[in-house]
GUVODO-892306 format. One record per residue (C-alpha): residue number from 1; y, x, z. Coordinates in steps of 0.1 Angstrom, whole numbers, plus 5000, padded with zeros to 4 digits. Layout:
<rs>
r num: NUM | py: Y | px: X | pz: Z
...
</rs>
This chain:
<rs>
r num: 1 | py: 4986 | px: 5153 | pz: 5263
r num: 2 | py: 4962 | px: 5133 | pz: 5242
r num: 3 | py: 4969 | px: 5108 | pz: 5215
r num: 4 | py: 4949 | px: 5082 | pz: 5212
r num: 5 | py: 4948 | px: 5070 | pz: 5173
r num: 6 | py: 4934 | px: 5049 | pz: 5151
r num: 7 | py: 4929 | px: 5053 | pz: 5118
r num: 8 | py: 4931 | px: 5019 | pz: 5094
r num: 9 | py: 4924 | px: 5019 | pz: 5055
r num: 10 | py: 4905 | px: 4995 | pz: 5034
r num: 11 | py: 4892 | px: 5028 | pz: 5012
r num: 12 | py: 4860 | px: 5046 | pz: 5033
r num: 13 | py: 4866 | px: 5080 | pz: 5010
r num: 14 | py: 4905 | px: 5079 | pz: 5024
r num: 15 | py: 4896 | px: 5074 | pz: 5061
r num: 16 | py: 4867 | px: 5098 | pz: 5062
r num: 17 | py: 4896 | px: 5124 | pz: 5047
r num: 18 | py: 4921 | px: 5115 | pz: 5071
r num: 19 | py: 4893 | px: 5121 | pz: 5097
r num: 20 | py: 4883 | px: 5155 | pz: 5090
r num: 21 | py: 4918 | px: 5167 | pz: 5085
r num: 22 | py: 4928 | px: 5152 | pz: 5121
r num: 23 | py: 4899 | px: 5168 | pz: 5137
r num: 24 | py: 4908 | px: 5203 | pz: 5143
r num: 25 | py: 4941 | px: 5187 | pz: 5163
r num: 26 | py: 4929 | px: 5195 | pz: 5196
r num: 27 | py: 4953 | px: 5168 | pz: 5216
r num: 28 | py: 4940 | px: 5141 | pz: 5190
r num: 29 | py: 4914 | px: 5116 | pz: 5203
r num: 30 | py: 4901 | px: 5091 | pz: 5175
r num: 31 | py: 4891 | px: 5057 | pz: 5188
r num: 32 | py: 4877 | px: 5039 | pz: 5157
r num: 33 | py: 4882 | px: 5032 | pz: 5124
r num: 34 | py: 4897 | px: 4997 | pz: 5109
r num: 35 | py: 4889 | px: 4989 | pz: 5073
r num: 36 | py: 4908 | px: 4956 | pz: 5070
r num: 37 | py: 4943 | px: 4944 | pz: 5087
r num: 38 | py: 4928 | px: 4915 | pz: 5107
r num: 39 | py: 4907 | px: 4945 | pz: 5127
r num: 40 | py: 4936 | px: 4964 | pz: 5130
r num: 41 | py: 4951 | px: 4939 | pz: 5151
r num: 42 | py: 4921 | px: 4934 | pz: 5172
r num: 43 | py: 4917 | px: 4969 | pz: 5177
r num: 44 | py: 4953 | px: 4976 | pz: 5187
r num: 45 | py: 4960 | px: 4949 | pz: 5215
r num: 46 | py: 4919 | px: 4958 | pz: 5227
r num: 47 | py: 4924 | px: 5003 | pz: 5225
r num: 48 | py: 4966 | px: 4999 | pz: 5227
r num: 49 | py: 4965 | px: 5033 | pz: 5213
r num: 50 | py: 4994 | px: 5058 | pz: 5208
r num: 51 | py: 4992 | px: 5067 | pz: 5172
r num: 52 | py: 4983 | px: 5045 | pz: 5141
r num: 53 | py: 4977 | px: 5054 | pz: 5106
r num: 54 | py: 4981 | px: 5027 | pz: 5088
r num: 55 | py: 4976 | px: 5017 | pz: 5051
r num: 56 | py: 5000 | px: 5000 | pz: 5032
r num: 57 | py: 4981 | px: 4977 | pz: 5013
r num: 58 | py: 4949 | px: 4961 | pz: 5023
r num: 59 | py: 4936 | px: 4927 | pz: 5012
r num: 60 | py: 4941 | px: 4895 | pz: 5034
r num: 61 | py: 4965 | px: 4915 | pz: 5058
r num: 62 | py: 4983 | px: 4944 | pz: 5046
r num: 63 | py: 5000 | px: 4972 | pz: 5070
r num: 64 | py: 5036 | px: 4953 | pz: 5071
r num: 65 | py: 5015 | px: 4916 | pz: 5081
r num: 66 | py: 4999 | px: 4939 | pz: 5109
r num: 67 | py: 5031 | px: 4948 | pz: 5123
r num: 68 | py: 5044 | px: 4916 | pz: 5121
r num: 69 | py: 5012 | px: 4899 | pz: 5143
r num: 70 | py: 5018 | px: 4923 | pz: 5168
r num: 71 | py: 5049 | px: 4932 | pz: 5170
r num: 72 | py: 5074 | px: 4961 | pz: 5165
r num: 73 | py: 5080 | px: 4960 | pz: 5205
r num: 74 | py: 5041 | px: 4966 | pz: 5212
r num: 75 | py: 5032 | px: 4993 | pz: 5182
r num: 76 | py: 5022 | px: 5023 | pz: 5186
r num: 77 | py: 5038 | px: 5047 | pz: 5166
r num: 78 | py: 5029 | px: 5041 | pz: 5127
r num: 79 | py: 5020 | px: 5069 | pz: 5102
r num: 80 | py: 5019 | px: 5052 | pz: 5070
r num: 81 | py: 4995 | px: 5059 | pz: 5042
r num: 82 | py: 5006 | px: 5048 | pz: 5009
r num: 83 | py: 5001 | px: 5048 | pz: 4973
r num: 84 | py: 5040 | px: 5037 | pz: 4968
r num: 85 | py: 5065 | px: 5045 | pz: 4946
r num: 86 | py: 5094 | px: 5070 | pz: 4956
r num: 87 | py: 5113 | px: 5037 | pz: 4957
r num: 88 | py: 5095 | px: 5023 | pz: 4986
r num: 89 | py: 5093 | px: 5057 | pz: 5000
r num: 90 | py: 5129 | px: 5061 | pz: 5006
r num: 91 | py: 5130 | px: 5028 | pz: 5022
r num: 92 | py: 5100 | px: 5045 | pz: 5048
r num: 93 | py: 5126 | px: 5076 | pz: 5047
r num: 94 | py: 5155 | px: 5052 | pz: 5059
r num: 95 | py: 5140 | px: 5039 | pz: 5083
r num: 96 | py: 5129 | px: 5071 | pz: 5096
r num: 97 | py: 5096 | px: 5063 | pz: 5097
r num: 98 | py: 5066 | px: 5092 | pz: 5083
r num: 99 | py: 5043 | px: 5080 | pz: 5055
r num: 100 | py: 5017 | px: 5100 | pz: 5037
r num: 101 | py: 5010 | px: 5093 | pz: 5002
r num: 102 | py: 4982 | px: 5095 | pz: 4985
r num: 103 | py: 4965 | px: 5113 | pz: 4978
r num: 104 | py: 4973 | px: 5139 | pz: 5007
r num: 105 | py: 4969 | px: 5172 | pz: 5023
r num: 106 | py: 4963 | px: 5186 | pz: 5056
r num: 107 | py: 4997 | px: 5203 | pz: 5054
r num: 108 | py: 5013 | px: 5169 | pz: 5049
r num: 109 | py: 4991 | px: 5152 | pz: 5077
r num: 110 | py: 4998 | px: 5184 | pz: 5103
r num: 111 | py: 5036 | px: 5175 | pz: 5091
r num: 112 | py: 5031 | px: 5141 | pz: 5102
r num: 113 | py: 5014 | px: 5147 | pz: 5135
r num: 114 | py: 5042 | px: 5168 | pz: 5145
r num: 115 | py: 5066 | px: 5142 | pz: 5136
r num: 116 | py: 5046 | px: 5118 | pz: 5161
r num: 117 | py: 5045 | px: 5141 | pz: 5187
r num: 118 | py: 5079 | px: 5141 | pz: 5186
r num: 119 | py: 5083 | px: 5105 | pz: 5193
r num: 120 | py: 5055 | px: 5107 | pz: 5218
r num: 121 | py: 5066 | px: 5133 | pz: 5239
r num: 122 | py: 5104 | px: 5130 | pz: 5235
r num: 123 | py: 5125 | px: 5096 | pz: 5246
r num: 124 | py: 5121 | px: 5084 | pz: 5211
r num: 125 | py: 5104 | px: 5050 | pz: 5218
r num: 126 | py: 5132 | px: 5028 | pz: 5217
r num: 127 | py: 5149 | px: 5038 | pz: 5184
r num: 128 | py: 5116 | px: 5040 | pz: 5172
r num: 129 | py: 5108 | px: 5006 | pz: 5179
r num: 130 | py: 5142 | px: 4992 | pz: 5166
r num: 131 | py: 5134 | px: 5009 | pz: 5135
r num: 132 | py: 5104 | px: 4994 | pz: 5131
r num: 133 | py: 5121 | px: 4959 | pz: 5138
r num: 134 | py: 5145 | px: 4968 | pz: 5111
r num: 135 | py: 5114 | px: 4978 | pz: 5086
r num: 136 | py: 5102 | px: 4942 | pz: 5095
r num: 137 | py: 5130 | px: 4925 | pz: 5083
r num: 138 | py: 5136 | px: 4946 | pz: 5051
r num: 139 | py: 5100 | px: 4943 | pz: 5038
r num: 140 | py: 5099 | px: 4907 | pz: 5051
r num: 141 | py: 5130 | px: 4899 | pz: 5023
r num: 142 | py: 5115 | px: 4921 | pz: 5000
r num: 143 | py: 5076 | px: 4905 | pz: 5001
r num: 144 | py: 5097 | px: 4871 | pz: 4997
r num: 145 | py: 5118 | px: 4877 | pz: 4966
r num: 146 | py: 5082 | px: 4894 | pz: 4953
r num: 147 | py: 5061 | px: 4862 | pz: 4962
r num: 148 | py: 5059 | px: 4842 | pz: 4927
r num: 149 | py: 5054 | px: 4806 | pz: 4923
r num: 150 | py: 5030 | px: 4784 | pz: 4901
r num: 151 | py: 5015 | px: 4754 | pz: 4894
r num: 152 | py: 4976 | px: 4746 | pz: 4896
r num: 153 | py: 4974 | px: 4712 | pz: 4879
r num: 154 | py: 4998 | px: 4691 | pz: 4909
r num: 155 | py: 5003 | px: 4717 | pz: 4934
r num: 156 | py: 5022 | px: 4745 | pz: 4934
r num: 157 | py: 5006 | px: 4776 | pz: 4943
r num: 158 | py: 5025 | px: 4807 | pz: 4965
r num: 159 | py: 5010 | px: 4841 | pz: 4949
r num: 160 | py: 5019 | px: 4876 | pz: 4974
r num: 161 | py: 5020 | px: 4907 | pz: 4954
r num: 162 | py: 4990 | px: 4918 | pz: 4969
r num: 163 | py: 4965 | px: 4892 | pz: 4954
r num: 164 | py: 4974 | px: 4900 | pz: 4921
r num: 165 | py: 4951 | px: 4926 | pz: 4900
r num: 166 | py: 4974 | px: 4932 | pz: 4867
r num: 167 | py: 4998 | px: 4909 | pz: 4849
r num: 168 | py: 4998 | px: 4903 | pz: 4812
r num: 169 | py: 5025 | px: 4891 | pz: 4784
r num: 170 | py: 5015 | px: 4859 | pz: 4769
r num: 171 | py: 5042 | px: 4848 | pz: 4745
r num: 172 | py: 5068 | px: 4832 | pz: 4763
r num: 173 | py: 5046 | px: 4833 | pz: 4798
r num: 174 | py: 5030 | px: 4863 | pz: 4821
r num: 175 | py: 4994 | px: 4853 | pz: 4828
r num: 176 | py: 4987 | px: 4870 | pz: 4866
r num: 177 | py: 4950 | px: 4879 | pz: 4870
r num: 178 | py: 4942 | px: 4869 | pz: 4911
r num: 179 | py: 4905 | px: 4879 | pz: 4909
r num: 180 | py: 4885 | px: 4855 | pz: 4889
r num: 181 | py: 4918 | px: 4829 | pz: 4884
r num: 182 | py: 4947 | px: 4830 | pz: 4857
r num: 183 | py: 4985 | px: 4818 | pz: 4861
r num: 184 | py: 5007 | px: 4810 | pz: 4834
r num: 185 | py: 5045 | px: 4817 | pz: 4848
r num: 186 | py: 5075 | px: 4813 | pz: 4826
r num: 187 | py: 5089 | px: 4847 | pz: 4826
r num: 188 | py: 5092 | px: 4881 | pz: 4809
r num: 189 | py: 5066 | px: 4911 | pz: 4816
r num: 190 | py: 5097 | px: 4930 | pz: 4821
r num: 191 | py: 5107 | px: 4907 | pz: 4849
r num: 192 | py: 5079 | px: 4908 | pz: 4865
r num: 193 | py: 5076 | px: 4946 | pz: 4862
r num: 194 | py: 5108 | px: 4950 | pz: 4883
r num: 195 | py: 5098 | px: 4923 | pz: 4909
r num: 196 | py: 5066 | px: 4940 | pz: 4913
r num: 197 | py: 5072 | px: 4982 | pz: 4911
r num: 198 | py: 5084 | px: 4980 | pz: 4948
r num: 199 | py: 5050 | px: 4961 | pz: 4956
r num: 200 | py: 5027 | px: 4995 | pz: 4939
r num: 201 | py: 5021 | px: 4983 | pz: 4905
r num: 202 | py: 5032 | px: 4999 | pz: 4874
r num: 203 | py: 5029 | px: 4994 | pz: 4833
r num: 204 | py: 5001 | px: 5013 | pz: 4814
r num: 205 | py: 5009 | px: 4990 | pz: 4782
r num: 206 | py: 5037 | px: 4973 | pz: 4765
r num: 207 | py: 5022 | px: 4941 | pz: 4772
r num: 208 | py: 5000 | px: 4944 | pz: 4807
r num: 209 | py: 5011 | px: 4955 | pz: 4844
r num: 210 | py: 4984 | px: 4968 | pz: 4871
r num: 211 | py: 4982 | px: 4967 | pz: 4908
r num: 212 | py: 4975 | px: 5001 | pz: 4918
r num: 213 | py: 4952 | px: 4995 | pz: 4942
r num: 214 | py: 4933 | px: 4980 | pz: 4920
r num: 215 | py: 4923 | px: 5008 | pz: 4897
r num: 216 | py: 4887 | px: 5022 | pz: 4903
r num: 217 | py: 4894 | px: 5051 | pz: 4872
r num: 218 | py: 4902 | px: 5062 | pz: 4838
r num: 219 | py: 4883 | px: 5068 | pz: 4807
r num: 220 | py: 4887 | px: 5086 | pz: 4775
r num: 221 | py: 4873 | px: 5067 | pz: 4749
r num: 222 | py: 4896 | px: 5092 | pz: 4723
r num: 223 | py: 4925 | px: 5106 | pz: 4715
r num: 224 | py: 4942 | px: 5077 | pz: 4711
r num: 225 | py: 4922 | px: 5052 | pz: 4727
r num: 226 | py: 4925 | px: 5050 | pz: 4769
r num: 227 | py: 4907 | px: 5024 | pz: 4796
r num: 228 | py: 4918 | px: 5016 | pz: 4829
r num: 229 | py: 4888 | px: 5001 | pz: 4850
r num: 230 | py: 4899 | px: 4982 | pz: 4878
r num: 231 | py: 4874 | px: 4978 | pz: 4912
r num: 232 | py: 4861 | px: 4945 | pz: 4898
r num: 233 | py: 4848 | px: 4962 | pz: 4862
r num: 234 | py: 4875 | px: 4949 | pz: 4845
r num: 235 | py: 4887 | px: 4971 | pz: 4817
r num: 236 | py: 4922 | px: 4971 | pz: 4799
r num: 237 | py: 4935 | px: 4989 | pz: 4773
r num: 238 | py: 4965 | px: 5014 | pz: 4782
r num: 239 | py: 4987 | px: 5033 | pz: 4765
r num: 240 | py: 4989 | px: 5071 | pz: 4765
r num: 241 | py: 5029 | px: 5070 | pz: 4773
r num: 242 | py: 5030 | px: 5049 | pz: 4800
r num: 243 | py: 4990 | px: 5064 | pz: 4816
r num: 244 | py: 5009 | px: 5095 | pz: 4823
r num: 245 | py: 5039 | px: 5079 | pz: 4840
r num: 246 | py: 5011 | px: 5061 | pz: 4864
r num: 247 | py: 4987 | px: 5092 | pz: 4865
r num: 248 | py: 5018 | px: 5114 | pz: 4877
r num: 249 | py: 5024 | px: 5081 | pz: 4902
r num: 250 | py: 4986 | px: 5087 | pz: 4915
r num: 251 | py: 4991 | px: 5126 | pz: 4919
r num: 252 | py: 4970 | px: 5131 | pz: 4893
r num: 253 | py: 4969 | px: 5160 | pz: 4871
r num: 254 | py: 4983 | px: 5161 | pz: 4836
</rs>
């Protein structure tokens, strides 16, 4: 049988791996590539293939706003790719959904495939799809209680996790960093840590929070002194401590 799959990640370096591991699966067909949700959409109702890897977060439409535009009753089944926490991976795990996290192997992705093969070739459809609905709803509540509110002169803005870039504490306030605009919000960086883990971000300083998506690399300026440079060139201080946490997080070596 052949299994017609799509592969859709915002990062060219992670598709191009995901390719060459899938190529030596014989019964695998690759249709195209997506590099952004809104394309994934497209490309699912137009191919309707069998098999989707798809990233968790993407800008403008992430993997969870994908499933939600086309449905859980018309996906195909999903093979996550993630750069999540174990926390947000247990919820994949309860669901009993497959997720690879980043970054991964071609053991892990050959694990995977034969986890979707299972669902393809059994009677596994329906329970998949239910758990997929169920999915839905869980990350629905969780992106809500996430989403922060704050005010821009007389409106009040609505801010998803995903358009942030890093959070810092400003005395009493958080200032959230959404590319080249700043929030003030009333609240505590520890707060906002805990709203925001589930969502991929993590501390690398008493006082500032990054979206891990964000993060282009590392520098060692010295011993004591450590940069995180985000994809837009920003640069933050971090602190040894917490950069290990995150660099164990990222898979990275200690």
């Amino acid at each position: 049988m052949s299994i017609r799959t799509l592969i859709v990640d915002d990062e060219p370096l992670a598709r191009q791996r995901l390719k060459r591991f899938l190529e030596p699966a014989s019964d695998i067909e690759l249709l195209t590539e997506c590099e952004d949700g809104q394309a994934a959409v497209a490309a699912i109702q137009e191919y309707k293939p069998d098999l989707v890897f798809l990233d968790v977060q993407m800008p403008h439409l992430n993997g969870f706003e994908v499933l939600s535009a086309v449905g859980a009753e018309r996906m195909p089944v999903v093979i996550f790719v993630t750069a999540f926490d174990a926390f947000a991976l247990q919820a994949f795990e309860a669901q009993a959904l497959d997720y690879l996290l980043k970054p991964f192997g071609q053991d892990r992705v050959q694990q995977a495939l034969e986890r979707a093969r299972t669902f393809l070739e059994g009677n596994a459809k329906k329970s998949f799809q239910d758990h997929l609905a169920g999915l839905l709803r869980t990350t629905e509540a969780s992106r809500h209680a996430a989403r922060v509110l704050v005010k821009n002169g007389d409106r009040m803005l609505v801010v998803g996790p995903a358009e942030i870039d890093w959070v810092e504490a400003y005395g009493d306030y958080v200032r959230l960093h959404v590319g080249r605009q700043a929030h003030l919000l009333r609240s505590t960086l520890t707060d906002m840590e805990q709203r925001l883990k589930p969502e991929g971000f993590a501390r690398i300083h008493r006082s500032r929070l990054v979206n891990l998506e964000r993060i282009k690399e590392f520098i060692t300026v010295s011993p004591t002194e450590l940069l995180v440079v985000l994809k837009d060139d920003v640069r933050l201080n971090a602190s040894p401590t917490f950069l290990k946490d995150l660099q164990r997080r990222l898979g990275a070596a200690p």
